[in-house]
DOTORLO-365473 format. One record per residue: residue in one letter; x, y, z of N, C-alpha, C in turn. Coordinates in steps of 0.1 Angstrom, whole numbers, plus 5000, padded with zeros to 4 digits. Example, Ala and Ser with C-alpha at 12.3 -4.5 7.8 and 13.67 -1.06 7.14 Angstrom:
<sites>
(site a,(5132,4943,5078),(5123,4955,5078),(5132,4967,5078))
(site s,(5128,4978,5071),(5137,4989,5071),(5129,5000,5079))
</sites>
This chain:
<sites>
(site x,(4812,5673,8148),(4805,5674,8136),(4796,5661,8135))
(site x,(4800,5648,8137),(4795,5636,8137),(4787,5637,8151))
(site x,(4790,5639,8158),(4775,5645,8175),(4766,5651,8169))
(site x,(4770,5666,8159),(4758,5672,8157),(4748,5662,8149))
(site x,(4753,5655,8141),(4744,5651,8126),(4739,5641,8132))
(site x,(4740,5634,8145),(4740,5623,8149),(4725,5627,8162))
(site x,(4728,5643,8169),(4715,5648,8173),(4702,5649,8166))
(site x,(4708,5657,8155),(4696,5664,8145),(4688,5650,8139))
(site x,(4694,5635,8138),(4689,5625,8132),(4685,5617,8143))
(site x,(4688,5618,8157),(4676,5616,8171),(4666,5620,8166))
(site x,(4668,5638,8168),(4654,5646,8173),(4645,5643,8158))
(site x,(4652,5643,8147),(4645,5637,8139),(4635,5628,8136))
(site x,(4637,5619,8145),(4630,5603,8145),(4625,5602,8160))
(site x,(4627,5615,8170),(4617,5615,8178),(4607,5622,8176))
(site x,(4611,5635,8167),(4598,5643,8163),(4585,5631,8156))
(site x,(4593,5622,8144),(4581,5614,8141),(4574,5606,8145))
(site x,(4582,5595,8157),(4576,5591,8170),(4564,5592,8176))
(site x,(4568,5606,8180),(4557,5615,8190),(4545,5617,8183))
(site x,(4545,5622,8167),(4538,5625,8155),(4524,5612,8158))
(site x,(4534,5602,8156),(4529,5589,8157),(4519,5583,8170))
(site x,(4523,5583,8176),(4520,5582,8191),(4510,5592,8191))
(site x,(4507,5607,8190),(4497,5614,8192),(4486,5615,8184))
(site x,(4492,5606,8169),(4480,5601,8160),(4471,5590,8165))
(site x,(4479,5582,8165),(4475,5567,8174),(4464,5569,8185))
(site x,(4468,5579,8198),(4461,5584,8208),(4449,5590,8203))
(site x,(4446,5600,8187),(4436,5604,8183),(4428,5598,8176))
(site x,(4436,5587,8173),(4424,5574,8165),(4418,5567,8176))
(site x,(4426,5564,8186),(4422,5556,8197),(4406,5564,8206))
(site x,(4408,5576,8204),(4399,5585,8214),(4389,5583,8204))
(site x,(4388,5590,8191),(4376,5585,8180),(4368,5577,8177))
(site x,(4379,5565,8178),(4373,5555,8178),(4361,5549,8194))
(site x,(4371,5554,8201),(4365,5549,8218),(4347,5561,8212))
(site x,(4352,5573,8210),(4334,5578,8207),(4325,5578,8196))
(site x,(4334,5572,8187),(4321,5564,8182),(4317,5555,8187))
(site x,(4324,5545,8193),(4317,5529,8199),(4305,5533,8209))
(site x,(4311,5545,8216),(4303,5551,8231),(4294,5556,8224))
(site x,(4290,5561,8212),(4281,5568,8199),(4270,5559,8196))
(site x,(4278,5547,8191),(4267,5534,8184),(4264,5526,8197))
(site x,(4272,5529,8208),(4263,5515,8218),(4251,5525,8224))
(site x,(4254,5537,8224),(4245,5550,8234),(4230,5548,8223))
(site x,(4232,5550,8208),(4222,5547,8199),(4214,5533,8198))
(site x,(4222,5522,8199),(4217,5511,8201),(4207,5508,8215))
(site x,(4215,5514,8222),(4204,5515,8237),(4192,5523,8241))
(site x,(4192,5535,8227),(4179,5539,8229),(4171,5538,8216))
(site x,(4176,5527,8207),(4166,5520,8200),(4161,5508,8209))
(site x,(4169,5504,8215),(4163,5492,8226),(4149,5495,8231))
(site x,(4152,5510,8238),(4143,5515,8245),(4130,5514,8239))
(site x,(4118,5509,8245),(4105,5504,8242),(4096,5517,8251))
(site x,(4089,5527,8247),(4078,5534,8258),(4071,5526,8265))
(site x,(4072,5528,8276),(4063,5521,8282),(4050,5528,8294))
(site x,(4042,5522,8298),(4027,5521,8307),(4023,5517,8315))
(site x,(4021,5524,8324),(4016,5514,8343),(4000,5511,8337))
(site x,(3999,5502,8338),(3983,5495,8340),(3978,5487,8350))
(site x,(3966,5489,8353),(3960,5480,8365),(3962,5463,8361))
(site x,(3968,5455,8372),(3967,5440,8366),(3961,5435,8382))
(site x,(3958,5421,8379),(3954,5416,8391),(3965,5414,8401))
(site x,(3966,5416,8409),(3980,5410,8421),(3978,5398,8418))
(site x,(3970,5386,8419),(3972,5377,8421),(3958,5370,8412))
(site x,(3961,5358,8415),(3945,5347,8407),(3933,5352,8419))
(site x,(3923,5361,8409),(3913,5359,8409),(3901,5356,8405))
(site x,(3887,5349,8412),(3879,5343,8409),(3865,5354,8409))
(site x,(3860,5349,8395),(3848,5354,8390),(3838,5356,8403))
(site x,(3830,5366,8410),(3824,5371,8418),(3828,5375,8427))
(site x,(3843,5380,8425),(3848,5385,8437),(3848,5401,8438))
(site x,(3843,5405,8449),(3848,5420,8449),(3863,5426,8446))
(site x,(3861,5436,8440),(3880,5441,8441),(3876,5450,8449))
(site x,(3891,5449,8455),(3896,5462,8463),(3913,5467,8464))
(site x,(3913,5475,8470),(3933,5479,8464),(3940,5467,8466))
(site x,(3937,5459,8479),(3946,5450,8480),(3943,5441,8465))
(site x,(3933,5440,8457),(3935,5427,8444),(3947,5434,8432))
(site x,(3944,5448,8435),(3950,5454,8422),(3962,5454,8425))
(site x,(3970,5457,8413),(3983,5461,8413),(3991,5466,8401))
(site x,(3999,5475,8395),(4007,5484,8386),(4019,5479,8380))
(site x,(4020,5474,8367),(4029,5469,8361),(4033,5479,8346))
(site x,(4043,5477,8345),(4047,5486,8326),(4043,5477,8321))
(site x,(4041,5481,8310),(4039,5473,8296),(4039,5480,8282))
(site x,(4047,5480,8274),(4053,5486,8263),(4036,5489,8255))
(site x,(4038,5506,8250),(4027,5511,8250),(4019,5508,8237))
(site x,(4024,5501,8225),(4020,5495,8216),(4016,5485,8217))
(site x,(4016,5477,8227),(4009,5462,8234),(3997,5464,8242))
(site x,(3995,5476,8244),(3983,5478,8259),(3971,5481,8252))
(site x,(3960,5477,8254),(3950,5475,8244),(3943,5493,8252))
(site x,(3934,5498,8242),(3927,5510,8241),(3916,5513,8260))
(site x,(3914,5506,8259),(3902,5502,8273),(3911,5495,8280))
(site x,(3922,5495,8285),(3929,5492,8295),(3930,5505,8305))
(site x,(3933,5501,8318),(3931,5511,8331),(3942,5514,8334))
(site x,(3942,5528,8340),(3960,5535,8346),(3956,5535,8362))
(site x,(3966,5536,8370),(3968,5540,8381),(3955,5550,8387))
(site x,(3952,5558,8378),(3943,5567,8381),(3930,5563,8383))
(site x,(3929,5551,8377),(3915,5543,8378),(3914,5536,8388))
(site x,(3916,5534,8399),(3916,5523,8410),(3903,5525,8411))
(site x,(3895,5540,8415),(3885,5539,8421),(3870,5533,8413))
(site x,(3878,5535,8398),(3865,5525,8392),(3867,5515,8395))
(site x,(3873,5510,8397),(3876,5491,8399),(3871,5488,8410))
(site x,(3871,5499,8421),(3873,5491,8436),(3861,5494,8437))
(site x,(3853,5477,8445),(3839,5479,8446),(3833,5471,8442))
(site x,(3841,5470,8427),(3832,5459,8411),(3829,5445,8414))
(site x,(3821,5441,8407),(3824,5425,8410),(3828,5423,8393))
(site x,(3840,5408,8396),(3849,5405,8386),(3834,5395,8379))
(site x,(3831,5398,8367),(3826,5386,8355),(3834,5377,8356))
(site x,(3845,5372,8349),(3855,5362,8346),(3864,5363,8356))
(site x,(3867,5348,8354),(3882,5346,8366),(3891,5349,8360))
(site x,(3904,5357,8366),(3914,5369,8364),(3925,5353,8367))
(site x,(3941,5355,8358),(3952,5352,8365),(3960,5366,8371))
(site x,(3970,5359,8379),(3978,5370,8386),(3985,5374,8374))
(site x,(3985,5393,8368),(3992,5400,8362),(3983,5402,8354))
(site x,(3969,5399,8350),(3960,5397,8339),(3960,5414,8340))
(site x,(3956,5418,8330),(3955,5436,8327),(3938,5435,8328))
(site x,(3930,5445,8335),(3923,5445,8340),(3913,5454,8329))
(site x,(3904,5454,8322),(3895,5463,8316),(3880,5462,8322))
(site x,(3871,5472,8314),(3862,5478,8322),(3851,5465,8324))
(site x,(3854,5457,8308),(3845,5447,8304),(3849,5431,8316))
(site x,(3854,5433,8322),(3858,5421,8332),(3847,5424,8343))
(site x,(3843,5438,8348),(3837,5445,8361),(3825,5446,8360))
(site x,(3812,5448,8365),(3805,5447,8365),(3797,5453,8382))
(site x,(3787,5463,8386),(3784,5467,8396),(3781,5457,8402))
(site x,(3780,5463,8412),(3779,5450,8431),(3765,5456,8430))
(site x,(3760,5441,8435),(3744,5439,8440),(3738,5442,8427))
(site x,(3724,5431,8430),(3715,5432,8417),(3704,5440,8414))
(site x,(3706,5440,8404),(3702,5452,8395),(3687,5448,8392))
(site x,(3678,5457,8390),(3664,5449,8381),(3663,5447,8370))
(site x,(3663,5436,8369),(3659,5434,8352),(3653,5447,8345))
(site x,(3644,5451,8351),(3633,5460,8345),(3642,5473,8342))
(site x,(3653,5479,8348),(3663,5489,8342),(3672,5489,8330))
(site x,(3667,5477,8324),(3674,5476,8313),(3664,5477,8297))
(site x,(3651,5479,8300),(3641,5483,8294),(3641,5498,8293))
(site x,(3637,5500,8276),(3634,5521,8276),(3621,5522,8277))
(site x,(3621,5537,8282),(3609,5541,8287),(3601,5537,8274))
(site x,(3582,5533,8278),(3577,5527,8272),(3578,5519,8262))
(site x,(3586,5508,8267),(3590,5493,8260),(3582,5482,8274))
(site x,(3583,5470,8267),(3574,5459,8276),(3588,5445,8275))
(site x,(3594,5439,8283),(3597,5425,8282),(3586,5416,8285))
(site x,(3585,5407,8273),(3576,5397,8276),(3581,5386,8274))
(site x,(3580,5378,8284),(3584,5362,8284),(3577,5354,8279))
(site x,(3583,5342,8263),(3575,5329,8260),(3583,5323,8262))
(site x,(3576,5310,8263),(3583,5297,8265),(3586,5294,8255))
(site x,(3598,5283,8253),(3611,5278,8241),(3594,5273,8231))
(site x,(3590,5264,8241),(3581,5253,8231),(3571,5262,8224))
(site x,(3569,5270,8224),(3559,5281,8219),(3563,5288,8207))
(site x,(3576,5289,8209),(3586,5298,8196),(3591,5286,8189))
(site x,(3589,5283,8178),(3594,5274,8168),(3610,5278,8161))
(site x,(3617,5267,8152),(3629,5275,8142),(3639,5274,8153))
(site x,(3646,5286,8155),(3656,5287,8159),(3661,5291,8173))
(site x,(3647,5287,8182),(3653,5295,8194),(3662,5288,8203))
(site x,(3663,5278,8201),(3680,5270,8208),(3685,5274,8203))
(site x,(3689,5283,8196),(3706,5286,8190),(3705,5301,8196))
(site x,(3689,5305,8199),(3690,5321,8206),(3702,5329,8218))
(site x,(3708,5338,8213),(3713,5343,8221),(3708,5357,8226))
(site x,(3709,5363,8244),(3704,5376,8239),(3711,5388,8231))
(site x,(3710,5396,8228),(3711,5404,8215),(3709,5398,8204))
(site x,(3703,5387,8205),(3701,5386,8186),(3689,5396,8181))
(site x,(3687,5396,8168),(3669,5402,8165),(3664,5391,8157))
(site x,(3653,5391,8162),(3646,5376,8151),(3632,5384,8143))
(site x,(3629,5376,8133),(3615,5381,8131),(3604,5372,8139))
(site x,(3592,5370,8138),(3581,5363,8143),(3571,5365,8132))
(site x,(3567,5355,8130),(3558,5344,8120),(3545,5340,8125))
(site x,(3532,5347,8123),(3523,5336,8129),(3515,5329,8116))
(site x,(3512,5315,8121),(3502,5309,8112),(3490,5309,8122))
(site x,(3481,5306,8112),(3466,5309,8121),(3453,5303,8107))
(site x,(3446,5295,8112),(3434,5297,8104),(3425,5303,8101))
(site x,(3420,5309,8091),(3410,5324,8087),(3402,5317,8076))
(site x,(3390,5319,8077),(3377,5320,8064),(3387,5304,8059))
(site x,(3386,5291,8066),(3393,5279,8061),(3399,5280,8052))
(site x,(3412,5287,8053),(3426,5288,8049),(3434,5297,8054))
(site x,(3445,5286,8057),(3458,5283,8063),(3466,5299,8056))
(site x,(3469,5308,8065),(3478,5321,8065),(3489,5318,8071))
(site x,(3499,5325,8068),(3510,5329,8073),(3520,5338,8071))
(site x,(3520,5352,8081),(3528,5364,8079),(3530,5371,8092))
(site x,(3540,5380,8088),(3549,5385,8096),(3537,5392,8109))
(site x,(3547,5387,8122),(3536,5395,8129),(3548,5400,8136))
(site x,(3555,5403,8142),(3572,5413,8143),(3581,5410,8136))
(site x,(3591,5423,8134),(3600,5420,8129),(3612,5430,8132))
(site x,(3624,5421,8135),(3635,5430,8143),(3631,5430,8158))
(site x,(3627,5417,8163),(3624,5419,8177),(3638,5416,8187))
(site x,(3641,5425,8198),(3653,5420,8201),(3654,5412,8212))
(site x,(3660,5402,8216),(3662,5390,8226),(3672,5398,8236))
(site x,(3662,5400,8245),(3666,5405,8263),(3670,5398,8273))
(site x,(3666,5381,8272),(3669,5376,8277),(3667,5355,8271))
(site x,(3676,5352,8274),(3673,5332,8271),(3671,5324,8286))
(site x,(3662,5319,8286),(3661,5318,8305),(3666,5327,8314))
(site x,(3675,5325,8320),(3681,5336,8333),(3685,5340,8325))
(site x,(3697,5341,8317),(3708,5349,8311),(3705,5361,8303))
(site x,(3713,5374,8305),(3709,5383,8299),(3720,5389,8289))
(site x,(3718,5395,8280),(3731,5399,8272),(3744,5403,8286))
(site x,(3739,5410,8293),(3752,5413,8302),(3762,5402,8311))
(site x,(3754,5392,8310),(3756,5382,8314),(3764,5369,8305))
(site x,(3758,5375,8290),(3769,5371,8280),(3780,5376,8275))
(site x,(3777,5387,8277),(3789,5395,8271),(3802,5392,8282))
(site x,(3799,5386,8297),(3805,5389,8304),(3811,5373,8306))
(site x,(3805,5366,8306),(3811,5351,8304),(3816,5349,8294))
(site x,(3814,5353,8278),(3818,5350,8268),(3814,5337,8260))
(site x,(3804,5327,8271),(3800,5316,8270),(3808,5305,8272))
(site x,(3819,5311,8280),(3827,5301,8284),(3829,5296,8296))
(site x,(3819,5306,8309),(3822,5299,8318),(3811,5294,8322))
(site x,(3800,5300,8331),(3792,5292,8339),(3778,5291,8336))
(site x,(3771,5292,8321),(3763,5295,8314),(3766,5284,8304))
(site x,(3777,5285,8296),(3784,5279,8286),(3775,5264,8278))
(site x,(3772,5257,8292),(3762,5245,8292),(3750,5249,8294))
(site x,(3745,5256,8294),(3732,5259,8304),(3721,5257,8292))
(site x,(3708,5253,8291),(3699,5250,8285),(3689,5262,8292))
(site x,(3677,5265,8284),(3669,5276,8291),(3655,5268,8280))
(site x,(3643,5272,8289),(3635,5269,8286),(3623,5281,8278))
(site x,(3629,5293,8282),(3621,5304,8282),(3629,5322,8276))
(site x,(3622,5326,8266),(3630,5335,8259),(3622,5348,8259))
(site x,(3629,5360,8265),(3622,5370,8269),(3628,5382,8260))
(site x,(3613,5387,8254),(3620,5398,8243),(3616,5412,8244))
(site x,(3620,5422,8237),(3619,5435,8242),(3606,5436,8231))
(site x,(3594,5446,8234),(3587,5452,8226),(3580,5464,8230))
(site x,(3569,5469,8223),(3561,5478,8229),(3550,5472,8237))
(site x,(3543,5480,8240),(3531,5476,8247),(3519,5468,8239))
(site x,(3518,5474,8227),(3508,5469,8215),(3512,5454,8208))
(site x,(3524,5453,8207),(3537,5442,8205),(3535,5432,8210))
(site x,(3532,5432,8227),(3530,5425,8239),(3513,5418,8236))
(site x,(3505,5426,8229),(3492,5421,8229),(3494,5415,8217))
(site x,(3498,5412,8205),(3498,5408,8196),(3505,5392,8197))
(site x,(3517,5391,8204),(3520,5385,8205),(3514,5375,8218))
(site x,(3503,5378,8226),(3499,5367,8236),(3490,5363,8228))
(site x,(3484,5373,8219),(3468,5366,8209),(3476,5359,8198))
(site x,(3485,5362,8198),(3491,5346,8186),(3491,5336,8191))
(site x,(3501,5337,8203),(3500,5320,8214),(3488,5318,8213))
(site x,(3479,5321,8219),(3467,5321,8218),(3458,5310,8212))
(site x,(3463,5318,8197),(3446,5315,8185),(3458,5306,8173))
(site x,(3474,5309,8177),(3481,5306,8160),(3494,5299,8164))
(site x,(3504,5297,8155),(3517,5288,8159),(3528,5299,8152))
(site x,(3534,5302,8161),(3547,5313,8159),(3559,5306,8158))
(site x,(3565,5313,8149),(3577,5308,8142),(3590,5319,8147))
(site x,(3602,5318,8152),(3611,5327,8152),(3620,5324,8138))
(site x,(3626,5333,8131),(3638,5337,8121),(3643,5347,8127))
(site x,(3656,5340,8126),(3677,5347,8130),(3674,5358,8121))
(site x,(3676,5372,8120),(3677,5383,8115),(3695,5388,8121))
(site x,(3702,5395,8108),(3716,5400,8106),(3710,5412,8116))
(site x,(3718,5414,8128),(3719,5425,8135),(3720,5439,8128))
(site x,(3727,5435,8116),(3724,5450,8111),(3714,5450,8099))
(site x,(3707,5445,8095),(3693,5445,8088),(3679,5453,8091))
(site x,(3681,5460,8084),(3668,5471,8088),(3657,5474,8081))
(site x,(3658,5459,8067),(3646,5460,8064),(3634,5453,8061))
(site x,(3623,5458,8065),(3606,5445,8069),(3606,5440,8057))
(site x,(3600,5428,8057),(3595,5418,8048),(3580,5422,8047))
(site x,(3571,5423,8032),(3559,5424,8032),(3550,5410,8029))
(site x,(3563,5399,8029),(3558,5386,8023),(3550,5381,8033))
(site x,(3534,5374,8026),(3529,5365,8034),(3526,5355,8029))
(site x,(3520,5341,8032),(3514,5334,8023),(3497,5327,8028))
(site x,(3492,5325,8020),(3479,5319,8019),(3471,5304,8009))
(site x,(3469,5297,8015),(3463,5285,8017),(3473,5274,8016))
(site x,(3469,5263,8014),(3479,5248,8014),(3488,5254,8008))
(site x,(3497,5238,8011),(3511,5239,8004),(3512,5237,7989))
(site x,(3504,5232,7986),(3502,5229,7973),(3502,5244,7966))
(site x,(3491,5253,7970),(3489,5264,7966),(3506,5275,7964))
(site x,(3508,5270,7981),(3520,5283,7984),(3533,5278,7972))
(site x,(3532,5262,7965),(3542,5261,7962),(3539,5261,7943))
(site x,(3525,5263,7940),(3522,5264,7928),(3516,5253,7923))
(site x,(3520,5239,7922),(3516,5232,7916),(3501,5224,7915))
(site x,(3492,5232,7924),(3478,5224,7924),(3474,5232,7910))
(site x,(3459,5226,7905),(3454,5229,7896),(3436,5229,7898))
(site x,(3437,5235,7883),(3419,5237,7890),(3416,5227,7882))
(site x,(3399,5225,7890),(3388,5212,7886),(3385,5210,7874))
(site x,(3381,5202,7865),(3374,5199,7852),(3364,5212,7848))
(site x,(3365,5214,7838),(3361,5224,7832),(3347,5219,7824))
(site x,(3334,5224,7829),(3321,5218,7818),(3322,5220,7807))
(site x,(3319,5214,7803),(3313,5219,7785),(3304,5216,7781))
(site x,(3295,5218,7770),(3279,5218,7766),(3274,5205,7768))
(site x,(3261,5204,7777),(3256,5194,7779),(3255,5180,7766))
(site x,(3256,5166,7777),(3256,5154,7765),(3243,5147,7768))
(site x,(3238,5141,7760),(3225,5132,7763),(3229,5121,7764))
(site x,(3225,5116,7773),(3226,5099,7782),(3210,5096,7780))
(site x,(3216,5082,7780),(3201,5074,7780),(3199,5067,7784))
(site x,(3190,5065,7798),(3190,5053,7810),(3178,5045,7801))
(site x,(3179,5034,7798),(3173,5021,7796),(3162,5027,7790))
(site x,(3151,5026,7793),(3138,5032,7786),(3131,5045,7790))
(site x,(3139,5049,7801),(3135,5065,7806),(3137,5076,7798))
(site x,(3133,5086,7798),(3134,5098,7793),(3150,5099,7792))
(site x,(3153,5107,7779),(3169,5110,7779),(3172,5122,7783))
(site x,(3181,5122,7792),(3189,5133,7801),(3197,5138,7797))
(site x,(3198,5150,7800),(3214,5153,7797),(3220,5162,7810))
(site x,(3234,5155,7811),(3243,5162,7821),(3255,5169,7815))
(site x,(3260,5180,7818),(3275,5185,7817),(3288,5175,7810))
(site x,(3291,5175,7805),(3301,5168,7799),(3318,5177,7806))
(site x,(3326,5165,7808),(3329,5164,7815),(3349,5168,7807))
(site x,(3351,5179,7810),(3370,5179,7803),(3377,5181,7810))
(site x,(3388,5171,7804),(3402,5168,7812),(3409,5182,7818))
(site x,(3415,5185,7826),(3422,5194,7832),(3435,5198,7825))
(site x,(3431,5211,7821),(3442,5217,7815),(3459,5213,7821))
(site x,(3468,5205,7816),(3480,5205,7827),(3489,5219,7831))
(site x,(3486,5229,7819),(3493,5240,7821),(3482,5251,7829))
(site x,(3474,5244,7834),(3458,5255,7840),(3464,5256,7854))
(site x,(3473,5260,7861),(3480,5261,7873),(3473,5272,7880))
(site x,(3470,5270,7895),(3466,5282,7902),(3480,5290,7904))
(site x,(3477,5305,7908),(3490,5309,7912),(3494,5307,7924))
(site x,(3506,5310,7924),(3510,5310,7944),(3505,5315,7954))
(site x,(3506,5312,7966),(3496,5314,7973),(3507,5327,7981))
(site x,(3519,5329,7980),(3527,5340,7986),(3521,5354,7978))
(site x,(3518,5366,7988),(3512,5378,7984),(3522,5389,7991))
(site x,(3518,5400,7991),(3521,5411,7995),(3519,5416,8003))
(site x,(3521,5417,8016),(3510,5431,8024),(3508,5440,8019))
(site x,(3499,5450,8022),(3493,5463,8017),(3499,5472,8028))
(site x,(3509,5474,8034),(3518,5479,8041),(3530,5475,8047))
(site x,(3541,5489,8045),(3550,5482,8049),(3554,5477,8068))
(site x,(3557,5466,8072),(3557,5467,8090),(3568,5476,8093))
(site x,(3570,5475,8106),(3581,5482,8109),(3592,5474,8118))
(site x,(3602,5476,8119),(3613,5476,8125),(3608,5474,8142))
(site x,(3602,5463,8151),(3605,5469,8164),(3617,5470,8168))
(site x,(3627,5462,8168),(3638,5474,8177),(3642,5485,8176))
(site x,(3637,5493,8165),(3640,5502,8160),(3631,5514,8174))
(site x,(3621,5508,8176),(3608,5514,8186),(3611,5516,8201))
(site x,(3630,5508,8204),(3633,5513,8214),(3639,5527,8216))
(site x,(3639,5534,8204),(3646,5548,8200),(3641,5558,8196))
(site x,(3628,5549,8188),(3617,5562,8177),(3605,5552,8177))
(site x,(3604,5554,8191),(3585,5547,8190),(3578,5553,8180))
(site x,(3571,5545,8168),(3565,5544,8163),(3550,5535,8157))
(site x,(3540,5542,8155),(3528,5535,8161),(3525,5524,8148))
(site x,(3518,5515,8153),(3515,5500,8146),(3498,5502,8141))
(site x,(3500,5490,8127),(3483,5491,8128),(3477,5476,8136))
(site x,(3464,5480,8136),(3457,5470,8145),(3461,5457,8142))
(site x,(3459,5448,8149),(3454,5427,8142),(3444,5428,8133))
(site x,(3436,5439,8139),(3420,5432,8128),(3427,5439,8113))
(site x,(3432,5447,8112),(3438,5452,8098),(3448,5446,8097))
(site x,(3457,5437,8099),(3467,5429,8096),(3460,5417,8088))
(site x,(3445,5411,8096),(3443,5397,8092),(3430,5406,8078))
(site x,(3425,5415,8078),(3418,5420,8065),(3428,5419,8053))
(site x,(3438,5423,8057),(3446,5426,8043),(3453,5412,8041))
(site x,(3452,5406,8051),(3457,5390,8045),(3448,5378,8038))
(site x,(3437,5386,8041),(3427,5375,8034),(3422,5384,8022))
(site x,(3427,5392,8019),(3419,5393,8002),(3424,5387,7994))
(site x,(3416,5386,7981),(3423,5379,7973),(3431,5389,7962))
</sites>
């Protein structure tokens, strides 16, 4: 009787044991898959997309040819790789190019680093019926040391007419093709940092039409031209000109004595004369300004690399500047 009660209270306390034990074992396994859960999730938030792009194998120097052996294929997480970066698929644009700027080893290679082998003509970078004409620095007044190519400037001639001093727009929106040697492609491509950077130029070559081209040699010519920096995106002519001295252009001269009804003088025993009597000058009697209007509006030449559009003559430029 004491054996049996003494079994039943074993199996008793091994049934709960085991209960135990196989709970244990099912927390232990749960637990092991979630850990394997959150480290499997953690590793593929780690995970970054990534991108083969063209980089340089190694340091290279500005005017070198590439070819397969410069290039070389690296990842780079695809939120870092800039828009105009090159894939694997692009070798064959690359290979050939000559490098603008000096490359380090791994640098990511874009289109703007490359530039075609052998030189090119100036003259292909002109639109059909457009003219580059070259003046010298000393010729162009204002701003053309600070000229870069692409800028647009206006041009200014002064000139003497019927003895008084004019001055008005003779282009406007003209665009800068070249500053001595250097050409916008040539800036774009150094950035002004490398071998230009220092460089001084004597001579500034700009894009026009053909009618443009004559206007602007008869100003050197006969008058003194002035360059103004124009906002690249500014698209509209100026009709301002001005005429005679400074005094005039800036208001403050005034007019001569004003007659009034003769006075009788009397020289010693001679007959008595009379001359004009003579009044003070009104101070508020001001001429007006000598700045006017054109009687048309100019045009835009850069505009004329896209939608030639025709000009009027010099001789009707300088008629409408001298009326009064």
């Amino acid at each position: 009787m004491k054996s049996k009660s003494y079994r039943r209270l074993l199996n008793k306390h091994s049934a709960i044991f085991g209960m135990a034990i196989a709970a244990g074992l099912m927390a232990a396994w749960s637990a092991q898959a979630y850990l394997a859960d959150k480290a499997a999730q953690i590793e593929r938030n780690a995970q970054v997309p990534q991108v083969e792009r063209v980089v340089a194998a190694y340091d290279l120097a500005a005017g070198s040819v590439l070819s397969s052996d410069d290039l070389a294929i690296r990842l780079f997480p695809t939120s870092l790789v800039s828009s105009d970066s090159l894939g694997p698929i692009d070798y064959s644009i690359l290979e050939g190019k000559v490098l603008r700027t000096n490359l380090q080893s791994g640098d990511v290679i874009v289109p703007s680093h490359v530039k075609q082998a052998g030189s090119q003509a100036f003259s292909s970078q002109l639109f059909k019926g457009r003219r580059a004409i070259t003046m010298p620095v000393d010729a162009i007044n204002s701003v053309s040391g600070l000229l870069q190519p692409g800028d647009l400037i206006d041009l200014y001639v002064s000139f003497e007419y019927d003895r008084r001093r004019i001055t008005a727009p003779l282009l406007q929106g003209v665009l800068v093709l070249a500053t001595g040697r250097m050409t916008q492609e040539d800036a774009e491509g150094s950035g002004f940092t490398g071998q230009f950077a220092g460089d001084s130029y004597h001579t500034v070559t700009l894009d026009t039409d053909p009618e443009d081209a004559v206007k602007l040699v008869a100003a050197r010519e006969s008058g003194t031209i002035t360059a103004v920096l124009r906002h690249p995106t500014d698209q509209l002519a100026s009709t301002k000109a001005s005429r005679g001295d400074l005094a005039t252009l800036l208001g403050v001269n005034r007019s001569g004595p004003v007659a009034t009804p003769r006075a009788t003088v009397l020289y010693g025993n001679t007959t008595p004369r009379r001359v004009p009597r003579l009044q003070a000058p009104d101070p508020s009697n001001r001429v007006s300004t000598g700045v006017f209007d054109l009687p048309y509006t100019p045009t835009i030449s850069s505009l004329g690399r896209f939608n030639p559009v025709p000009q009027l003559s010099t001789e009707v430029l300088m008629e409408s500047e001298v009326q009064p």
